[in-house]
Every structure is written in structure tokens, then in C-alpha cells.
DRENFI-797351 format. One line per 10 residues: number of its first residue (from 0); for each residue x, y, z of N, C-alpha, C. Coordinates in steps of 0.1 Angstrom, whole numbers. Layout:
NUM) X Y Z X Y Z X Y Z ~ ...
***
This chain:
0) -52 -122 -202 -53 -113 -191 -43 -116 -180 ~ -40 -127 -177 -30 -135 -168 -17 -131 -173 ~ -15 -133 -186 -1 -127 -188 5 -117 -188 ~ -7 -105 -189 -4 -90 -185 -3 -88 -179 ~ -13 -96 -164 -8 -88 -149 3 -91 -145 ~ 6 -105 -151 26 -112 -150 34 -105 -154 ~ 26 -95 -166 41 -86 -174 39 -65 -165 ~ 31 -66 -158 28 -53 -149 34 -59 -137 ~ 33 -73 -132 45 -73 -119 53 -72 -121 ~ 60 -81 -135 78 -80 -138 80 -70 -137
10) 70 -61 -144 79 -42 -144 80 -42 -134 ~ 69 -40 -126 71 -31 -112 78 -35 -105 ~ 81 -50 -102 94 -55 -96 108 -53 -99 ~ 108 -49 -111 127 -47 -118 125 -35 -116 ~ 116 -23 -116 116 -7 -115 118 -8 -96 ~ 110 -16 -89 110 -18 -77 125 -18 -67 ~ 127 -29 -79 142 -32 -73 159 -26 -77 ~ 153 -15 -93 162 -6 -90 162 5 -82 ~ 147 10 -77 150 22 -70 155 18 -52 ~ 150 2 -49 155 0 -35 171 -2 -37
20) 180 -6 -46 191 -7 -50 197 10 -46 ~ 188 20 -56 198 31 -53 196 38 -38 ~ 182 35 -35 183 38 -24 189 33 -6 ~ 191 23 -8 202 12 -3 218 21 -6 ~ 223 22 -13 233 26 -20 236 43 -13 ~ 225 49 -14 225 63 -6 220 64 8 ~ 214 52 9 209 53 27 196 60 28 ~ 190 57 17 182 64 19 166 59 19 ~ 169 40 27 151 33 23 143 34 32 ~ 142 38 42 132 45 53 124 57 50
30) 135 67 40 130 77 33 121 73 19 ~ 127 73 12 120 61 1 106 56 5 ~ 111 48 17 98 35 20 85 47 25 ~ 91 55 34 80 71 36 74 77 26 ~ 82 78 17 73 83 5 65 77 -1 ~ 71 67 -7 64 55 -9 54 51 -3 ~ 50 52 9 37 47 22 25 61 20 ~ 39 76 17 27 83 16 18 83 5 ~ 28 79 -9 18 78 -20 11 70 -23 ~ 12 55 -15 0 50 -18 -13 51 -8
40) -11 62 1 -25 65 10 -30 76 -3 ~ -21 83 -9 -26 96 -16 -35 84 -28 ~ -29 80 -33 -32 70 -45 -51 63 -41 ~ -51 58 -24 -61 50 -21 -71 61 -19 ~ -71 69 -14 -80 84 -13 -81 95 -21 ~ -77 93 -34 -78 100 -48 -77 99 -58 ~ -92 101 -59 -97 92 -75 -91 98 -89 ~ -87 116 -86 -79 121 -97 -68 119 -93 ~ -61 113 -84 -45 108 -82 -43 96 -93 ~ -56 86 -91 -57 74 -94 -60 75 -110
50) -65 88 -116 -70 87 -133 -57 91 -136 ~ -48 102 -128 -35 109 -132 -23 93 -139 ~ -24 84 -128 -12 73 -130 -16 66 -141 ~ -29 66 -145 -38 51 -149 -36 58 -165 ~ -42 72 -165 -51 76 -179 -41 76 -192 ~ -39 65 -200 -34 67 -214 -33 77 -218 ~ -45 87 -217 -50 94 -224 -41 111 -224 ~ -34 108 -211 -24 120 -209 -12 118 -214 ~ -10 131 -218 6 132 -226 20 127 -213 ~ 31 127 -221 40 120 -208 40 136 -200
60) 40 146 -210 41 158 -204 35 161 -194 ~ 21 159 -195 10 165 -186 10 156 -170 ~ 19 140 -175 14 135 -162 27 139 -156 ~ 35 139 -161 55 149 -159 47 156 -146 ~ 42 164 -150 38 180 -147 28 179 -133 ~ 19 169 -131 10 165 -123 13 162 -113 ~ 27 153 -120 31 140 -107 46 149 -100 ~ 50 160 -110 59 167 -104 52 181 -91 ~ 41 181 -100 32 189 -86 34 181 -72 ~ 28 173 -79 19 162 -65 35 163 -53
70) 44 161 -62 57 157 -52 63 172 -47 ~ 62 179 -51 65 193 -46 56 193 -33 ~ 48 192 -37 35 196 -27 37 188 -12 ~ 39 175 -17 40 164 -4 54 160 3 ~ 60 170 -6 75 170 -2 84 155 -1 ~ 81 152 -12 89 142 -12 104 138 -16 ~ 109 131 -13 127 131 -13 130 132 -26 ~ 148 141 -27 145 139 -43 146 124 -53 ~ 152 115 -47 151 105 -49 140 101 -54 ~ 131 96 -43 115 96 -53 111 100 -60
80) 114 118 -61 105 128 -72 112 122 -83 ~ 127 121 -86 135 118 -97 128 102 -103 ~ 125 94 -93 119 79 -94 106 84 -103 ~ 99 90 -97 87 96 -101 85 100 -116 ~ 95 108 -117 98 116 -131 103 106 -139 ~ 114 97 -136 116 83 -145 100 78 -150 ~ 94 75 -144 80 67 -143 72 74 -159 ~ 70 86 -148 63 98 -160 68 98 -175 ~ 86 98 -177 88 97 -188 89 86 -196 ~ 90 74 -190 90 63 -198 72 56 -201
90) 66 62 -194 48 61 -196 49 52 -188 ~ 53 51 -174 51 38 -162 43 41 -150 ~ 36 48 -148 30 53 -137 17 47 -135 ~ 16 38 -145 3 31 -143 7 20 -135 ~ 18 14 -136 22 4 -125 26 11 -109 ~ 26 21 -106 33 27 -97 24 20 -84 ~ 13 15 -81 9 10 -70 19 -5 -67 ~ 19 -8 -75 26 -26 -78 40 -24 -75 ~ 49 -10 -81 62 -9 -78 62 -5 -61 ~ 53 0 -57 53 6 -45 51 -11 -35
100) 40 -16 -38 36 -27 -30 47 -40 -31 ~ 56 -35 -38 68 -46 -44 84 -36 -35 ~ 84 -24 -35 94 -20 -24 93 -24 -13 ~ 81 -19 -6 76 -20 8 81 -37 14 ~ 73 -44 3 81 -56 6 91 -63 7 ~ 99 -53 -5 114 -62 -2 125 -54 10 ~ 119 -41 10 122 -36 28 113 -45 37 ~ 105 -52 39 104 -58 50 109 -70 52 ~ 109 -78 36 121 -87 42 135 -89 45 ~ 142 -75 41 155 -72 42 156 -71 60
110) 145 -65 68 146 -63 80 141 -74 91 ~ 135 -83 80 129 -98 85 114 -94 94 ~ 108 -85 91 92 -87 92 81 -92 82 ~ 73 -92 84 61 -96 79 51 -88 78 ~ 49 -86 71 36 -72 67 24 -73 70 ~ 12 -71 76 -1 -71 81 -8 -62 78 ~ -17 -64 73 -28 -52 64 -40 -57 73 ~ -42 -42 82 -56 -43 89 -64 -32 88 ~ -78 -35 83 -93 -32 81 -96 -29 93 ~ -100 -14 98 -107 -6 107 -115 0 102
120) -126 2 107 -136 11 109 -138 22 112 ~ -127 28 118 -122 45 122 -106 43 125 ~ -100 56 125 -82 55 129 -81 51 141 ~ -71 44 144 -69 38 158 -60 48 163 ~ -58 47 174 -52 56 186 -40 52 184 ~ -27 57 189 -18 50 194 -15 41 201 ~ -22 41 208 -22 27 221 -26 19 214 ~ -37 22 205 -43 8 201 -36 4 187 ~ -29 9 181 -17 5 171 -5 -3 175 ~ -2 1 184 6 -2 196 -1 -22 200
130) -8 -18 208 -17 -30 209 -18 -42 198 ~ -24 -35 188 -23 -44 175 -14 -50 173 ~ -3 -43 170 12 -46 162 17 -54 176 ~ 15 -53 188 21 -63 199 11 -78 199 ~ 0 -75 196 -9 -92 193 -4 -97 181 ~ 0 -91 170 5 -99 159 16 -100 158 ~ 29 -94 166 38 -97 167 45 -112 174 ~ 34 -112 184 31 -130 193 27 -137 182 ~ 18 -134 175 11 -142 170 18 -148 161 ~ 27 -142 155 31 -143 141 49 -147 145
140) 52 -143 157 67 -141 157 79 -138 156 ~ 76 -128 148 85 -123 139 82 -106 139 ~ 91 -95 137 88 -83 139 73 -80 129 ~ 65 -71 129 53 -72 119 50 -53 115 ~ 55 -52 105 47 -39 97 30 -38 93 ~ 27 -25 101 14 -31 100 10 -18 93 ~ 3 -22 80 -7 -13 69 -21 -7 76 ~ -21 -2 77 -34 1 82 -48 9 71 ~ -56 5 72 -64 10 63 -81 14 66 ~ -82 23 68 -100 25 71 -111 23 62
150) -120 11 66 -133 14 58 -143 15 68 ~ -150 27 67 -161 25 78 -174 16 74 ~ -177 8 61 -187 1 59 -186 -12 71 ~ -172 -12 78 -170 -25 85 -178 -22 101 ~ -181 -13 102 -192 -9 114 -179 -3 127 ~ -171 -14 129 -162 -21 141 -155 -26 137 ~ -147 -30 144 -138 -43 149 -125 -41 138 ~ -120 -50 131 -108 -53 126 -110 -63 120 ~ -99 -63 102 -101 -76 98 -84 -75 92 ~ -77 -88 99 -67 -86 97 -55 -98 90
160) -48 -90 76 -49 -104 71 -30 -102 70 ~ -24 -115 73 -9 -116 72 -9 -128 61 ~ 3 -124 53 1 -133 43 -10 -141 36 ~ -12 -150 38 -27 -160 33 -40 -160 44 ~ -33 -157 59 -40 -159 66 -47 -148 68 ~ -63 -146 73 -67 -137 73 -78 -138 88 ~ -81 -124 93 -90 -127 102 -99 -117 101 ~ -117 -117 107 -120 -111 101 -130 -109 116 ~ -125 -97 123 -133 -96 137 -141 -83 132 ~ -148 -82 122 -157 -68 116 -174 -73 125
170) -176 -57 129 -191 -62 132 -201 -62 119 ~ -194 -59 108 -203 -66 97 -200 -78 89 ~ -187 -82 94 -193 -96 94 -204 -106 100 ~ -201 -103 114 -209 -108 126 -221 -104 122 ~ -227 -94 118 -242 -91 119 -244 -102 103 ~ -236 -103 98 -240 -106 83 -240 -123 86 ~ -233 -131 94 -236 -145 101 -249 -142 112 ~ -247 -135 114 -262 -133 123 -277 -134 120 ~ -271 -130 106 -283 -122 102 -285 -142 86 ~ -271 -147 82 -277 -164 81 -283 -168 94
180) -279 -163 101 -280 -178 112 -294 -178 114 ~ -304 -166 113 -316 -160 115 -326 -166 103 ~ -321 -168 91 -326 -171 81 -329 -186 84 ~ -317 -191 81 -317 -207 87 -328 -209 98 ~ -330 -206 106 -347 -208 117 -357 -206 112 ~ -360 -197 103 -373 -193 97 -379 -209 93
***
């Protein structure tokens, strides 16, 4: 099992690293990296996005055809759509989250930030994006790209994790230590 997900990173890293190559080459990784950012929100909020990359069970044709919709639709660069269609014809679109989470990264260290993936509860405002990305920018030092992602099971707060480190200010955490600490007295 260990050796496959080793042999689904290698792809997605050498497919990763030619399309930030050509896109580097055309000027074109901001665009890229936008596409890229949009597909994996489309990917995290669609479960038939998510059977379309995954399912064996579709011909290269049909996912060709799906994934060439999808990109019409969302208007994406032709670069990507052509990346896309690479993917579809070689039967790779099952890795396409990993090639994605493997670009984003090697754009953020080309620019020397550090990536931050934070857990909300509802969309944040501007100000408070704003806010965020300026507390972890001190914190951290260094410019910081920040992921943003909603789950409303977290009630509140923010759980925010940079590389290894993680923080976890959710009021369902708190209620869920609240609710040991409650136990523990009985």
C-alpha cells in the first residue's frame, strides 16, 4: 500500500513538474496556479467531479469529454485544459489532486512562502483573511499562502495547520475538552 501512494506521488510530481516547467516557460504560473486552486475547490465540493477523475470504470473517451466540459465551463487557460486532456489521455486524472497539491507547492516555494491550510466554520470576510494571513505571516515569518477551507461541523473558530504544526482554535474542539473535563469529575 506504501509503495503505491510512493508511486501516485512520483507521478504527480514529474506530471507536476512538467506542467510548472511549461508554464514558467510561457509566463503563465499564476494562471496555472488559478486554475489549478479552482479545480481543487471543484474536486473538494463534487462528489461526481471526484467519481469522474477516480472511476476506472470510464473510457479515456468519456472522462476526455467530461473533463473537457468541466474546463470549457470554468474557463480555464488553455494550458490547463491541454494539461487536462494530457491527463484524460494517458488514464492520469486519478492522480490530478496530488499533481495539483504538488504545483501549488513548488509555486510557493519558488516565491519563498509557506502554505497554511485553515479550517473555518463559515467564509471569512476580507478583513478577516486579511487578518489571518497577517497573524501567520508574524508568526511564521515568511510570506504565507493561505488555503482556506469550510467545514461547518467545527461550530467556530479556526483550525490552522502550517507544515507539521497545527492549531486547533474550533469550538468543537473546546466543547469536546469540555465535555472530558466534565467526565473526569463525575
Amino acid at each position: 500500500m506504501a509503495a503505491e501512494a510512493k508511486g501516485v506521488s512520483g507521478l504527480a510530481d514529474r506530471y507536476a513538474a512538467a506542467l510548472f516547467d511549461l508554464a514558467d516557460e510561457r509566463k503563465e504560473l499564476d494562471a496555472v496556479a488559478g486554475d489549478l486552486a479552482s479545480l481543487r475547490a471543484m474536486l473538494r465540493d463534487s462528489a461526481d467531479l471526484r467519481r469522474l477523475v477516480r472511476s476506472p470504470v470510464l473510457s479515456r473517451e468519456a472522462q476526455g469529454k467530461g473533463i473537457a466540459a468541466l474546463a470549457g465551463e470554468a474557463q480555464i487557460s488553455p494550458l490547463t485544459r491541454n494539461f487536462l486532456g494530457l491527463l484524460a489521455q494517458n488514464r492520469r486524472l486519478f492522480a490530478l489532486p496530488e499533481m495539483i497539491e504538488s504545483y501549488l507547492r513548488r509555486l510557493a516555494e519558488r516565491r519563498g512562502e509557506v502554505t497554511a491550510h485553515v479550517l473555518t466554520a463559515q467564509e471569512l470576510s476580507p478583513q478577516q483573511r486579511e487578518a489571518v494571513n497577517e497573524q501567520l505571516r508574524k508568526a511564521v515569518g515568511r510570506k504565507v499562502a493561505v488555503d482556506v477551507e469550510i467545514d461547518p461541523s467545527l461550530l467556530g473558530g479556526l483550525v490552522v495547520r502550517v507544515g507539521s504544526r497545527m492549531v486547533d482554535a474550533s469550538l468543537r474542539s473546546k466543547l469536546h475538552r469540555l465535555q472530558l473535563a466534565m467526565k473526569g469529575v463525575q
